[in-house]
mmCIF file as Biopython writes it, N, C-alpha, C and O atoms, coordinates in Angstrom:
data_model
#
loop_
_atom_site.group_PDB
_atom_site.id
_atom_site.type_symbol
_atom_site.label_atom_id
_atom_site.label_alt_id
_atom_site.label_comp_id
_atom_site.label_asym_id
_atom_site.label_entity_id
_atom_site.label_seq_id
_atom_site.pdbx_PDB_ins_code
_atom_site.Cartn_x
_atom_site.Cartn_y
_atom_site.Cartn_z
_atom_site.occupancy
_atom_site.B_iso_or_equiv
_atom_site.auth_seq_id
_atom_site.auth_asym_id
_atom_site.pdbx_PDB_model_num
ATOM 1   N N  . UNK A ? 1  ? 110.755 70.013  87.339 1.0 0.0 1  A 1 
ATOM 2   C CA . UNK A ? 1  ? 110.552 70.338  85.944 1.0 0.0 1  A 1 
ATOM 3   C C  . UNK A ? 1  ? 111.687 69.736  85.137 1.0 0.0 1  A 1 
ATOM 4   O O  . UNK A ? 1  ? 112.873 69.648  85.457 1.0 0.0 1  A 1 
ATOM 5   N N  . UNK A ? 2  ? 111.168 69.396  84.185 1.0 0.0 2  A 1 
ATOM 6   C CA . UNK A ? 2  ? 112.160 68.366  82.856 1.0 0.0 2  A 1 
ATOM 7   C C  . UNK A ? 2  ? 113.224 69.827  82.547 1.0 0.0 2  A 1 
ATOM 8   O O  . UNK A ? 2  ? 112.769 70.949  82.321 1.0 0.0 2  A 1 
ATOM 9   N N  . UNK A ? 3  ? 115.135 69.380  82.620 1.0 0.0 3  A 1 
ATOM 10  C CA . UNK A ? 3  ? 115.583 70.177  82.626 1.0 0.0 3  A 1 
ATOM 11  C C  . UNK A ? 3  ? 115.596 70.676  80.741 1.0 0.0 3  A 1 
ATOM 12  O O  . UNK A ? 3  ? 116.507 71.463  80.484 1.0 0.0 3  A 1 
ATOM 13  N N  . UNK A ? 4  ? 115.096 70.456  80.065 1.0 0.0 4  A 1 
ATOM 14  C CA . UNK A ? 4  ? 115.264 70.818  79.027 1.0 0.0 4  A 1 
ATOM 15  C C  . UNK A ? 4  ? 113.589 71.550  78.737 1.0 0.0 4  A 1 
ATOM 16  O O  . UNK A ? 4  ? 113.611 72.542  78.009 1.0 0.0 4  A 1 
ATOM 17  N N  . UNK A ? 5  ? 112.880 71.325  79.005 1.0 0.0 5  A 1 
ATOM 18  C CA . UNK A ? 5  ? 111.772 72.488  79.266 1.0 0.0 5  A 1 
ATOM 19  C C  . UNK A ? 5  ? 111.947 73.408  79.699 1.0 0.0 5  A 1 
ATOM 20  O O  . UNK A ? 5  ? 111.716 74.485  79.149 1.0 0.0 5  A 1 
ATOM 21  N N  . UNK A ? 6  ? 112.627 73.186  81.346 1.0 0.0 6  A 1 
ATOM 22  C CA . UNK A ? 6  ? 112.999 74.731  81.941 1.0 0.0 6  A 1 
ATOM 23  C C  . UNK A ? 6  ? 113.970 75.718  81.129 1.0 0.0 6  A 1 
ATOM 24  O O  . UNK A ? 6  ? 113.885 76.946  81.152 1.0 0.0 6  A 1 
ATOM 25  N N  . UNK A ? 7  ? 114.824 75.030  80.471 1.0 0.0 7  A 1 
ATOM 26  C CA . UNK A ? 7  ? 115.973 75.888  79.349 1.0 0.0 7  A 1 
ATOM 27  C C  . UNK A ? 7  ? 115.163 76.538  78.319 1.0 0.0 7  A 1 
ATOM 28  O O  . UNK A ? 7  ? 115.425 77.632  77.819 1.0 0.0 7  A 1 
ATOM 29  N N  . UNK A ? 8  ? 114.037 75.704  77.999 1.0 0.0 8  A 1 
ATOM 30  C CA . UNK A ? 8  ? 113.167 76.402  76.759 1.0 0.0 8  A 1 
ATOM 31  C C  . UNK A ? 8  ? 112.492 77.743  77.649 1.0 0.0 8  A 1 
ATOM 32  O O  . UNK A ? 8  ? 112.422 78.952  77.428 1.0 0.0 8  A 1 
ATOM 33  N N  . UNK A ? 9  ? 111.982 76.728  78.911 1.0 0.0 9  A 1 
ATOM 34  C CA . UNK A ? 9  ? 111.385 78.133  79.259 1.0 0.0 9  A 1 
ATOM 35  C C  . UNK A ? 9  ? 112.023 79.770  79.592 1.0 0.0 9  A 1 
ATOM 36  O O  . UNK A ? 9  ? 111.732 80.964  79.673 1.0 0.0 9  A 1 
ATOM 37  N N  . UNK A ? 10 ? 112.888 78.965  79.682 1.0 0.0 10 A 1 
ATOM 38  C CA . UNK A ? 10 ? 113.973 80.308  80.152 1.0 0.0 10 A 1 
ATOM 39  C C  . UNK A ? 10 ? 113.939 81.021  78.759 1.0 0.0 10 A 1 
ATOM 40  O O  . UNK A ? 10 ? 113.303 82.031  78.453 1.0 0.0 10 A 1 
ATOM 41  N N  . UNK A ? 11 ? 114.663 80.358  78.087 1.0 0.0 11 A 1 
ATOM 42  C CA . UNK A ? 11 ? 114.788 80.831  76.727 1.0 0.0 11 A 1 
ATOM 43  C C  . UNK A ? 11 ? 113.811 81.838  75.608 1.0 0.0 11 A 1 
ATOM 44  O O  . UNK A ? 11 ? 114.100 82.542  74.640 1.0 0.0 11 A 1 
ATOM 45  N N  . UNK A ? 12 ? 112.636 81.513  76.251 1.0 0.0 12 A 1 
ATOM 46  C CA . UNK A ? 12 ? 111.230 82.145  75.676 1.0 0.0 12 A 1 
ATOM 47  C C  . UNK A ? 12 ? 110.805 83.336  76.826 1.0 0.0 12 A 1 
ATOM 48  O O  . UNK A ? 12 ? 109.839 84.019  76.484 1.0 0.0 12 A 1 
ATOM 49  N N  . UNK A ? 13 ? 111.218 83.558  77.722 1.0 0.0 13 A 1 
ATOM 50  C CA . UNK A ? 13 ? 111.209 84.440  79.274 1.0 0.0 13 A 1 
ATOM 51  C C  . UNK A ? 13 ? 112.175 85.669  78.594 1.0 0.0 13 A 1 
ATOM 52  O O  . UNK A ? 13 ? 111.891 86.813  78.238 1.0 0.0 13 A 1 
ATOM 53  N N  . UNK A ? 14 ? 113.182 85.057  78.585 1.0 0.0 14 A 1 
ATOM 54  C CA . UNK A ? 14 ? 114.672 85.839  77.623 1.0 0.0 14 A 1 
ATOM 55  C C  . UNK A ? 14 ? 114.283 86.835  76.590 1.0 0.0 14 A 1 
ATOM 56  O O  . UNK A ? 14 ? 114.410 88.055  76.495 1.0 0.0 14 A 1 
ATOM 57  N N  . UNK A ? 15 ? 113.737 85.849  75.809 1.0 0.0 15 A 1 
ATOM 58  C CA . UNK A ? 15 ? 113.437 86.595  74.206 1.0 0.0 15 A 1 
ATOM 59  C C  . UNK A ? 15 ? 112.514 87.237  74.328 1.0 0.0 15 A 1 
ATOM 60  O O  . UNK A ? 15 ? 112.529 88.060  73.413 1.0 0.0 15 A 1 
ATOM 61  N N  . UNK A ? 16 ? 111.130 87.452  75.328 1.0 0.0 16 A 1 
ATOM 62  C CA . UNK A ? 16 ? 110.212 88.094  75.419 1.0 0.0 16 A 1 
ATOM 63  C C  . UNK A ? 16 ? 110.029 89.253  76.074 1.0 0.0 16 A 1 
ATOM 64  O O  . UNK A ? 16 ? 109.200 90.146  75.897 1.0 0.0 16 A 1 
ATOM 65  N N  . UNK A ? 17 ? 111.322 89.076  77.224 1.0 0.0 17 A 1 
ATOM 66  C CA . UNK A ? 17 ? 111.534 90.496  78.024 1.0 0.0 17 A 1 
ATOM 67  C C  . UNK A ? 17 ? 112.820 91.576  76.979 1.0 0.0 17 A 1 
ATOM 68  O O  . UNK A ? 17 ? 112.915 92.803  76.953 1.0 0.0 17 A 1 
ATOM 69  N N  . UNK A ? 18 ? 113.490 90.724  76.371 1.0 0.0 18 A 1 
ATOM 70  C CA . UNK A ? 18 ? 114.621 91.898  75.527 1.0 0.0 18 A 1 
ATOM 71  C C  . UNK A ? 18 ? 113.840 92.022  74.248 1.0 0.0 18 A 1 
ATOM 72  O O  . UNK A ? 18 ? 114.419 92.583  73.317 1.0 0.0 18 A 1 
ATOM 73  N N  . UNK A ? 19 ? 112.591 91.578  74.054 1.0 0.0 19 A 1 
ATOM 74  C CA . UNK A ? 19 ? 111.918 91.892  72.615 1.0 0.0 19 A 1 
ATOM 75  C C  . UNK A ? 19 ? 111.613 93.844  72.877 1.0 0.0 19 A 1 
ATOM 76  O O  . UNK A ? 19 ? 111.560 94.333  74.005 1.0 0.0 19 A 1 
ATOM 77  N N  . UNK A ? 20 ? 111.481 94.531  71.801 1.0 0.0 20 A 1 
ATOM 78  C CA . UNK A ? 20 ? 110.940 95.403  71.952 1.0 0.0 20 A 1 
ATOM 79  C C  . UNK A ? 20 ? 110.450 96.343  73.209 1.0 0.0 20 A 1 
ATOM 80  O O  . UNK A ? 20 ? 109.263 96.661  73.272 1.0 0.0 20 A 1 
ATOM 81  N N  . UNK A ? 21 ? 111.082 96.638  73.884 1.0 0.0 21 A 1 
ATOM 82  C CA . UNK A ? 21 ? 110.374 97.268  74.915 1.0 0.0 21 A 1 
ATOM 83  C C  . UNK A ? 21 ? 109.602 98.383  75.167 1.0 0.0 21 A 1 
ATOM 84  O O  . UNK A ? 21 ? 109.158 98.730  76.261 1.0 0.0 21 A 1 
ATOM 85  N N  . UNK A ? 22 ? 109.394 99.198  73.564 1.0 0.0 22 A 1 
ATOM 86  C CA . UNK A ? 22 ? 108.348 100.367 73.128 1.0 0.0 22 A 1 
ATOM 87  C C  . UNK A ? 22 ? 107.275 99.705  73.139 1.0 0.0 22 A 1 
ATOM 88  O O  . UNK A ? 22 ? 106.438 100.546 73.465 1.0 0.0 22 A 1 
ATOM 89  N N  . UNK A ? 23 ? 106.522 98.308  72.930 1.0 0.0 23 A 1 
ATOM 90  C CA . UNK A ? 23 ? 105.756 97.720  73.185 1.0 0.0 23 A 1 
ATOM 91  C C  . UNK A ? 23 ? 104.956 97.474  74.379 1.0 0.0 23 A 1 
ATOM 92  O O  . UNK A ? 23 ? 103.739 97.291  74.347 1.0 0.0 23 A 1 
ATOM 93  N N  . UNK A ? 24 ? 105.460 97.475  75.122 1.0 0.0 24 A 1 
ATOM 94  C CA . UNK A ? 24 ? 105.574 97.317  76.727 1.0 0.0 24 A 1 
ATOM 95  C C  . UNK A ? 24 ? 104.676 98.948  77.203 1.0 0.0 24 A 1 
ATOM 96  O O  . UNK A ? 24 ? 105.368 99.967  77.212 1.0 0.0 24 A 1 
ATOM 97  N N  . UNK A ? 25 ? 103.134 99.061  77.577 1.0 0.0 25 A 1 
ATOM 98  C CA . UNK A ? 25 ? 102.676 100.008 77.977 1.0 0.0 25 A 1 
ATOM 99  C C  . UNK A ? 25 ? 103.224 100.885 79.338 1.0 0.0 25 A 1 
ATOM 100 O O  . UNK A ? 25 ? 103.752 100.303 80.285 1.0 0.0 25 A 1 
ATOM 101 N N  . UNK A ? 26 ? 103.024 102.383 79.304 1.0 0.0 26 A 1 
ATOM 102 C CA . UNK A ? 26 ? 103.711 103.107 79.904 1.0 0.0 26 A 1 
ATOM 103 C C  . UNK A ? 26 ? 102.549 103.342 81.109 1.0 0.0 26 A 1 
ATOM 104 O O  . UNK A ? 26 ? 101.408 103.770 80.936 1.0 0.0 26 A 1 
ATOM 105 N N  . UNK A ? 27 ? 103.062 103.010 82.144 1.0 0.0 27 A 1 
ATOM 106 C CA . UNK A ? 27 ? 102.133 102.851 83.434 1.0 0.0 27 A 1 
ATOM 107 C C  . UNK A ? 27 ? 101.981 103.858 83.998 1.0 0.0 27 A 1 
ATOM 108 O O  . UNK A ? 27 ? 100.831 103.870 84.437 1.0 0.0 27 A 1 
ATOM 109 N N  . UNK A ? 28 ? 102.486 104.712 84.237 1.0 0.0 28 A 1 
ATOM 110 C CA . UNK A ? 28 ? 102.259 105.976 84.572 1.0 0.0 28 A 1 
ATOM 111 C C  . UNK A ? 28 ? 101.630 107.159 83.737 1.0 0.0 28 A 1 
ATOM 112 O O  . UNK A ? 28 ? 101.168 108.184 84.238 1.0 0.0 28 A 1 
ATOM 113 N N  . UNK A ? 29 ? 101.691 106.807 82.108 1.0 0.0 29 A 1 
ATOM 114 C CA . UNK A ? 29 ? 100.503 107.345 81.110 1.0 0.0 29 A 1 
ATOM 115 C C  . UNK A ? 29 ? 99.388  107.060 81.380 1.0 0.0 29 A 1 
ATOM 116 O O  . UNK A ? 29 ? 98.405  107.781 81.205 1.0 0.0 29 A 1 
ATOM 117 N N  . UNK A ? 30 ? 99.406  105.904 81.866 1.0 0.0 30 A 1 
ATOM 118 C CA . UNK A ? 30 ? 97.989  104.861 81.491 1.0 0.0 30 A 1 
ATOM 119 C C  . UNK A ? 30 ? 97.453  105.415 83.077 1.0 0.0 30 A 1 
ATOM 120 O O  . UNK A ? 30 ? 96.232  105.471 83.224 1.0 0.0 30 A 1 
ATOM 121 N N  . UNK A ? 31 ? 98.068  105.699 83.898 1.0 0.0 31 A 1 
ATOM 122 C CA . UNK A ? 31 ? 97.274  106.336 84.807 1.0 0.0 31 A 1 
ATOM 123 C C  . UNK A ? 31 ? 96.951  107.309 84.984 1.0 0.0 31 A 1 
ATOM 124 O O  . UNK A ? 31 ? 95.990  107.248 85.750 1.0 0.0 31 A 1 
ATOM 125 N N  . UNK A ? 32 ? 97.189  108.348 84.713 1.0 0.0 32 A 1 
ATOM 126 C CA . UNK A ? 32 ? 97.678  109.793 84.629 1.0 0.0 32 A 1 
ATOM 127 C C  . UNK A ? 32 ? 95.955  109.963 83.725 1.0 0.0 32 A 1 
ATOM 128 O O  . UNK A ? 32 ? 95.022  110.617 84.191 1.0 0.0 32 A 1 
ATOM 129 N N  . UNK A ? 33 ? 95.915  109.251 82.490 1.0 0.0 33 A 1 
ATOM 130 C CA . UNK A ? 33 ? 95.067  109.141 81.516 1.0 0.0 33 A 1 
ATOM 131 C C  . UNK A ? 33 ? 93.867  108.233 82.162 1.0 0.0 33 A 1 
ATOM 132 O O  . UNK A ? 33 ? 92.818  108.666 81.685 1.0 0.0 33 A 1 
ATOM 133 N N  . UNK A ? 34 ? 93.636  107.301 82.930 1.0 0.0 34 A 1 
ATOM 134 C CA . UNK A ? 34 ? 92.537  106.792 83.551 1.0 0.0 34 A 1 
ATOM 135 C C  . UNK A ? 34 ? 92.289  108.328 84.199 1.0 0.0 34 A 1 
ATOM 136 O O  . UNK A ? 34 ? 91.525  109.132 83.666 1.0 0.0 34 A 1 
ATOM 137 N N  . UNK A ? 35 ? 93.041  108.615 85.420 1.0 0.0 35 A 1 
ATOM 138 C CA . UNK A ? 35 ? 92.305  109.603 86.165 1.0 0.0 35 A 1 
ATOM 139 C C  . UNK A ? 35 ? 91.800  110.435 85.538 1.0 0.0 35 A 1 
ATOM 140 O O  . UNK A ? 35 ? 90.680  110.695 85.977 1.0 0.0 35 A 1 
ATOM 141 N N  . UNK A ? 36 ? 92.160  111.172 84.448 1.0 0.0 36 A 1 
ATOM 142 C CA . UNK A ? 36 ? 91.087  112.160 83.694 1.0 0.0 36 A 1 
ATOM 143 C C  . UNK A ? 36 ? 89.681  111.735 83.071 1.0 0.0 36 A 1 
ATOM 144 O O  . UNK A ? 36 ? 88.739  112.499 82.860 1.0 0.0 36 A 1 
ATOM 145 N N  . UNK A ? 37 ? 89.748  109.737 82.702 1.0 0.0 37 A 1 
ATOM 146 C CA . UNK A ? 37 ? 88.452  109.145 81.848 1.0 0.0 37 A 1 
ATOM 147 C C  . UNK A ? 37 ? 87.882  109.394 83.242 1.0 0.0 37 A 1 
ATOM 148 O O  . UNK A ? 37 ? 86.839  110.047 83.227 1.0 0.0 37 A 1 
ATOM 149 N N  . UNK A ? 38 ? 88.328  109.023 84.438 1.0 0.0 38 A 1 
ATOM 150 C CA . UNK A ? 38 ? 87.068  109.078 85.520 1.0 0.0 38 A 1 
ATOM 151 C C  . UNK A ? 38 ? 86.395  110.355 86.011 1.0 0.0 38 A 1 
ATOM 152 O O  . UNK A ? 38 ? 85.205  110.353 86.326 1.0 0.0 38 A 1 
ATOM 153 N N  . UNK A ? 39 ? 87.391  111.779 86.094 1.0 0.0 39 A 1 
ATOM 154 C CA . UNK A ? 39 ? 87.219  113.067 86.094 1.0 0.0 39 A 1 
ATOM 155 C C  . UNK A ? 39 ? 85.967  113.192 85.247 1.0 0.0 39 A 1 
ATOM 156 O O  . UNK A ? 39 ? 84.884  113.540 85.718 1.0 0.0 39 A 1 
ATOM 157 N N  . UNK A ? 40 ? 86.162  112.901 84.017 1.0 0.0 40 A 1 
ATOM 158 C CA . UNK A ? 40 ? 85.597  113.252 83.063 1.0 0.0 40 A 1 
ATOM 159 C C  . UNK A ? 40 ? 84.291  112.195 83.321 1.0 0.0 40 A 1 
ATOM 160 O O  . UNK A ? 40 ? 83.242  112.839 83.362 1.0 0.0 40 A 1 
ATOM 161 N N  . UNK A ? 41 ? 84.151  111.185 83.448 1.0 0.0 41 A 1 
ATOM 162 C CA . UNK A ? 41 ? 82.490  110.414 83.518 1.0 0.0 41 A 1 
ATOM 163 C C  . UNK A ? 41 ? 82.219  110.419 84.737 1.0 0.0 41 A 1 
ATOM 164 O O  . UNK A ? 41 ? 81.111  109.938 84.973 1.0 0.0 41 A 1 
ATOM 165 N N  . UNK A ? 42 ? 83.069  110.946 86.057 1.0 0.0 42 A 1 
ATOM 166 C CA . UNK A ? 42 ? 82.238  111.790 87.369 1.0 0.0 42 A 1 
ATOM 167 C C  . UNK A ? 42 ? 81.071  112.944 87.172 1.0 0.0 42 A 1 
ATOM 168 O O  . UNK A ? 42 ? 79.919  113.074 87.583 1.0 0.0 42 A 1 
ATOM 169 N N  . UNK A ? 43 ? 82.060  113.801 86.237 1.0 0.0 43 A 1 
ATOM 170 C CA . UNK A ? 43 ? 81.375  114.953 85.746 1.0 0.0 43 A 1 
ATOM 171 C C  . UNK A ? 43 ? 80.118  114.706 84.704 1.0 0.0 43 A 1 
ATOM 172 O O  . UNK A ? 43 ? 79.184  115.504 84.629 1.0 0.0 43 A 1 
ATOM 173 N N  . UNK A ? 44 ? 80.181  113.860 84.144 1.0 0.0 44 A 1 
ATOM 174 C CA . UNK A ? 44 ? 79.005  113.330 83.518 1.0 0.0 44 A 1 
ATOM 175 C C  . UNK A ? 44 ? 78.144  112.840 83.860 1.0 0.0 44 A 1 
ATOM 176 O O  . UNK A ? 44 ? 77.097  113.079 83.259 1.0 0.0 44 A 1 
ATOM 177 N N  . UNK A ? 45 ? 78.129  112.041 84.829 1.0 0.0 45 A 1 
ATOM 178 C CA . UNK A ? 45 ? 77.373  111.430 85.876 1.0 0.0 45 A 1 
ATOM 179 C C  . UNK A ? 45 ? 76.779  113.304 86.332 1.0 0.0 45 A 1 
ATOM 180 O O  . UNK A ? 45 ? 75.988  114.097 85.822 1.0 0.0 45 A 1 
ATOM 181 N N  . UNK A ? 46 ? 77.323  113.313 87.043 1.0 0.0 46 A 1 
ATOM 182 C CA . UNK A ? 46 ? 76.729  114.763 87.206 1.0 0.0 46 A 1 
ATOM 183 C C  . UNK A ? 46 ? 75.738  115.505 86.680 1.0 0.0 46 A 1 
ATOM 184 O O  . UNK A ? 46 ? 74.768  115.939 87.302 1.0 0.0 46 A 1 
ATOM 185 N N  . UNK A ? 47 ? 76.037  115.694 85.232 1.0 0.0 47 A 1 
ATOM 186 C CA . UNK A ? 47 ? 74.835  116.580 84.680 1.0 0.0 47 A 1 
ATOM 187 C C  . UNK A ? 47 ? 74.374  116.289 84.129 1.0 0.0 47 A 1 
ATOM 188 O O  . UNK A ? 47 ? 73.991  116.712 83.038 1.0 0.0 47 A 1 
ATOM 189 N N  . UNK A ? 48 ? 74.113  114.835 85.036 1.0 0.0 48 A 1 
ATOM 190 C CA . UNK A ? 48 ? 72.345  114.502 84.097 1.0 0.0 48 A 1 
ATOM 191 C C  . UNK A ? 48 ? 71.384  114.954 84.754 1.0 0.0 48 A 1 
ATOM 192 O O  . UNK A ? 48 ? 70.465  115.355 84.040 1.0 0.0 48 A 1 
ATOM 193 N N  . UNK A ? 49 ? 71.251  115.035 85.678 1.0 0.0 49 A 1 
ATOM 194 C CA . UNK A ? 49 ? 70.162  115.946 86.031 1.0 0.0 49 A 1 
ATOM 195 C C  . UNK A ? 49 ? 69.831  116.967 85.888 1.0 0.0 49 A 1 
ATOM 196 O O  . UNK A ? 49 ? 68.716  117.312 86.278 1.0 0.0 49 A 1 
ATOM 197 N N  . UNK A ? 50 ? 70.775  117.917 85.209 1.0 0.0 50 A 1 
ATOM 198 C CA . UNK A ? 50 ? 70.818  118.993 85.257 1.0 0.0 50 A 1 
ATOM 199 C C  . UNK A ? 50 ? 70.703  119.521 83.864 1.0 0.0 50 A 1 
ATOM 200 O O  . UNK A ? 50 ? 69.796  120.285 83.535 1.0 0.0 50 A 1 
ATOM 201 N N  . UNK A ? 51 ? 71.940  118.967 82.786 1.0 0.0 51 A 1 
ATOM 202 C CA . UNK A ? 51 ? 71.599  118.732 81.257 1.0 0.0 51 A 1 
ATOM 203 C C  . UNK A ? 51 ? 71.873  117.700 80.215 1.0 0.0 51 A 1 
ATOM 204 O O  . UNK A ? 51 ? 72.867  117.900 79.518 1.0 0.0 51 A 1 
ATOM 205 N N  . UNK A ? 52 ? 71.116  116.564 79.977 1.0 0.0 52 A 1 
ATOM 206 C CA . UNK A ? 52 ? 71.409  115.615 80.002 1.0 0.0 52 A 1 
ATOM 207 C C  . UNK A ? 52 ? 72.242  115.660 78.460 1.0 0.0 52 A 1 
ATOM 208 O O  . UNK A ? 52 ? 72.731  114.596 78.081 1.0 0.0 52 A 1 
ATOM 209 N N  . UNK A ? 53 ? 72.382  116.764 77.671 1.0 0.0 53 A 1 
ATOM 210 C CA . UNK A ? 53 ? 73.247  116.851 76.666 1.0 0.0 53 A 1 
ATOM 211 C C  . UNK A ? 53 ? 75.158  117.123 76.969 1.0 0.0 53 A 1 
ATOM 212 O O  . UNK A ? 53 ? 76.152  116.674 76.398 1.0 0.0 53 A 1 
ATOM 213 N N  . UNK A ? 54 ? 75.025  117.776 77.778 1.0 0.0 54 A 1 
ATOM 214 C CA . UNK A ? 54 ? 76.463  117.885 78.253 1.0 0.0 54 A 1 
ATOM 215 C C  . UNK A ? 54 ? 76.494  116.648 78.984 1.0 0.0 54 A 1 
ATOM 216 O O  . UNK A ? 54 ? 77.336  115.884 78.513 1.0 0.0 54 A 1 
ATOM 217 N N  . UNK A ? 55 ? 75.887  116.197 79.945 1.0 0.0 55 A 1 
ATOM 218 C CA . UNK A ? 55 ? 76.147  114.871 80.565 1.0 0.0 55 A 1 
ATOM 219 C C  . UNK A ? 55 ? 76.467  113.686 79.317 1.0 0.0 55 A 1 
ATOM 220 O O  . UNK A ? 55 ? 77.492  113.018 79.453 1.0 0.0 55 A 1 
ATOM 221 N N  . UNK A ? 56 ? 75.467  113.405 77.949 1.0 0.0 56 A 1 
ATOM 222 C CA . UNK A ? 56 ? 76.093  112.459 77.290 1.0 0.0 56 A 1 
ATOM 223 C C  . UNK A ? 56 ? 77.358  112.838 76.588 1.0 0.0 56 A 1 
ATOM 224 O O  . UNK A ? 56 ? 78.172  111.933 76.408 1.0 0.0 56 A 1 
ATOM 225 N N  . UNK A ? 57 ? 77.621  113.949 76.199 1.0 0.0 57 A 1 
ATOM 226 C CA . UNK A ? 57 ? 78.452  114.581 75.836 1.0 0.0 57 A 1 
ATOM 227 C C  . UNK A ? 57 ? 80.027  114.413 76.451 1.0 0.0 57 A 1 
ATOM 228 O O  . UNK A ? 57 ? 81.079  114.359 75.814 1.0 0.0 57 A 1 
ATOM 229 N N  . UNK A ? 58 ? 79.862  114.366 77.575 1.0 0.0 58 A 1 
ATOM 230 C CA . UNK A ? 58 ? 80.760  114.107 78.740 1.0 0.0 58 A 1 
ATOM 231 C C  . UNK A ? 58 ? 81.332  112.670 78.829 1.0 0.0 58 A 1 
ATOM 232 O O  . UNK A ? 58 ? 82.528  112.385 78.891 1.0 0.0 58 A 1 
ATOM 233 N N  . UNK A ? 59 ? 80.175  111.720 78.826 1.0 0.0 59 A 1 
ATOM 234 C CA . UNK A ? 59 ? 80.211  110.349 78.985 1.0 0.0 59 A 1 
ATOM 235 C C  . UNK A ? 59 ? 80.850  109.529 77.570 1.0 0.0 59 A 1 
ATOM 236 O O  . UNK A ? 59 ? 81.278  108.377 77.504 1.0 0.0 59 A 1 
ATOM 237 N N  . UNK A ? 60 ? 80.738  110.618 76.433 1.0 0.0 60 A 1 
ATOM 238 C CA . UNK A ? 60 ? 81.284  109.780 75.457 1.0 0.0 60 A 1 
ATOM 239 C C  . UNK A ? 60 ? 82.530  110.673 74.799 1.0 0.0 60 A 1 
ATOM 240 O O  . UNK A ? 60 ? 82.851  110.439 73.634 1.0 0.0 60 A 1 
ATOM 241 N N  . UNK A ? 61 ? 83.244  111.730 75.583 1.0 0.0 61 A 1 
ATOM 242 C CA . UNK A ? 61 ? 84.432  112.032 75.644 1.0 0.0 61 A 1 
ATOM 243 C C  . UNK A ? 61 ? 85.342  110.662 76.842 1.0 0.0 61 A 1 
ATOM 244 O O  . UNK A ? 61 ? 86.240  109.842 76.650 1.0 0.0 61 A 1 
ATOM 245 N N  . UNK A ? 62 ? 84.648  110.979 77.817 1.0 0.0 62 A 1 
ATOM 246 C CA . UNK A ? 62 ? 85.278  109.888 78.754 1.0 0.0 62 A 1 
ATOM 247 C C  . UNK A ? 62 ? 85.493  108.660 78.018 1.0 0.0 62 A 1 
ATOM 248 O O  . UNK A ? 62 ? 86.608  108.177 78.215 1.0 0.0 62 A 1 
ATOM 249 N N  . UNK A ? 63 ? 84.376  107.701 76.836 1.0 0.0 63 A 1 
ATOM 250 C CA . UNK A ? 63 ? 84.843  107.114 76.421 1.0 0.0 63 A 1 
ATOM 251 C C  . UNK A ? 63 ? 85.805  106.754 75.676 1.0 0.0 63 A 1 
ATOM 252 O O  . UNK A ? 63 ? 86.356  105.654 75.634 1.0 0.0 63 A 1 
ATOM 253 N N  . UNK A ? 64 ? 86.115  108.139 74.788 1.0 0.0 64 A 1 
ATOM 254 C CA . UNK A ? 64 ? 86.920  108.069 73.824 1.0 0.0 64 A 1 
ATOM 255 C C  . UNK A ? 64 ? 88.419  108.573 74.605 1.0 0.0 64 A 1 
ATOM 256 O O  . UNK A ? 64 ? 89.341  108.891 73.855 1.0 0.0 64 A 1 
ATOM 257 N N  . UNK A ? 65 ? 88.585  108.622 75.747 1.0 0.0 65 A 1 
ATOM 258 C CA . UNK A ? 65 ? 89.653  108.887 76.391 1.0 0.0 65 A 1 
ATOM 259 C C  . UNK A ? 65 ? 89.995  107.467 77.260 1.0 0.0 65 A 1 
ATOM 260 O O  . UNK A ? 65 ? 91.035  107.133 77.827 1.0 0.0 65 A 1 
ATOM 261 N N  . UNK A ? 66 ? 89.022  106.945 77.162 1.0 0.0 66 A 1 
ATOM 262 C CA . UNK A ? 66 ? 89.184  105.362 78.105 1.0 0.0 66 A 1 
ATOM 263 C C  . UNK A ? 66 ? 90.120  104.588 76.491 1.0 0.0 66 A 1 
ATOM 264 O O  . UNK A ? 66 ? 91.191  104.008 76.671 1.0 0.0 66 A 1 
ATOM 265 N N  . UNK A ? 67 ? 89.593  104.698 75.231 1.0 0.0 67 A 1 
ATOM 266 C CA . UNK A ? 67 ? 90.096  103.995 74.200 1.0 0.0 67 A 1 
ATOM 267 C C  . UNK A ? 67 ? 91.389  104.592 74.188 1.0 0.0 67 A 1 
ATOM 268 O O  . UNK A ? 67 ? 92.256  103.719 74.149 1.0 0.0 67 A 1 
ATOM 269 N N  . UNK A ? 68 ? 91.992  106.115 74.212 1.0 0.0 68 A 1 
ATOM 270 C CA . UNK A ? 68 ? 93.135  106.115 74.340 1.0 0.0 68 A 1 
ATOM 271 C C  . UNK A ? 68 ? 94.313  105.853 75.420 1.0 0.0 68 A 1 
ATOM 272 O O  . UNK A ? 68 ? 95.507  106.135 75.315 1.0 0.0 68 A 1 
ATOM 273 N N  . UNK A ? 69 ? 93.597  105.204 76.538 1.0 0.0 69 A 1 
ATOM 274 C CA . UNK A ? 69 ? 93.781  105.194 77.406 1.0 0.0 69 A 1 
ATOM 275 C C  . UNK A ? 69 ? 94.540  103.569 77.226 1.0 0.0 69 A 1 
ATOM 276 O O  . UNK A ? 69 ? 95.357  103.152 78.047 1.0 0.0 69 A 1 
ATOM 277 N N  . UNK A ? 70 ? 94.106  102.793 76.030 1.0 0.0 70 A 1 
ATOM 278 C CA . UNK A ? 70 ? 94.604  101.783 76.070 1.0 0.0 70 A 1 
ATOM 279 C C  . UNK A ? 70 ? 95.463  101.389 75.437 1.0 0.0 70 A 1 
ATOM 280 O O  . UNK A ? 70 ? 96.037  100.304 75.535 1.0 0.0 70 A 1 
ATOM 281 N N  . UNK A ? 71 ? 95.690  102.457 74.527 1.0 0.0 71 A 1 
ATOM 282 C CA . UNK A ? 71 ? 96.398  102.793 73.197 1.0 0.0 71 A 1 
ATOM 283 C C  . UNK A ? 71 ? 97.784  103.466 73.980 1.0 0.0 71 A 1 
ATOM 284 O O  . UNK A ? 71 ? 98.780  103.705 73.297 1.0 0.0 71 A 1 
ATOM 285 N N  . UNK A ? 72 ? 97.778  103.666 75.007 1.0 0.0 72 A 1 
ATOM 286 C CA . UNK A ? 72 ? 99.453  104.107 75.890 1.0 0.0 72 A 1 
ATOM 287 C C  . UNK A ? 72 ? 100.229 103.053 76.233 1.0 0.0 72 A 1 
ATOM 288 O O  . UNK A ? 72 ? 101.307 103.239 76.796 1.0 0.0 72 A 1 
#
């Protein structure tokens, strides 16, 4: 590699890991928070046979917990 590319690259590696690091999603939220979207659309899956109003009901809490789920 051209040594003055690799310096840029470094340089842009640098500035991108000490940028902001509240930016940087919290991995252990983001899982913690998947396992409940799947809890939650297991259980939905579930009662559709049984009532298919709590089952959609279920399925579009799970969704709206998958969106915050990305938002961590």
């Amino acid at each position: 590699m051209d040594k003055n590319l690799e310096k840029e690259v470094n340089k842009l590696v640098t500035r991108m890991a000490t940028k902001n690091n509240k930016q940087l999603p919290d991995a252990g939220w983001h899982q913690k928070i998947s396992f409940v979207k799947s809890g939650v659309r297991i259980l939905g899956y579930i009662f559709i046979p049984f009532n298919i109003s709590v089952a959609v009901t279920l399925l579009i809490v799970s969704e709206t917990v998958g969106i915050i789920e990305e938002l961590v």
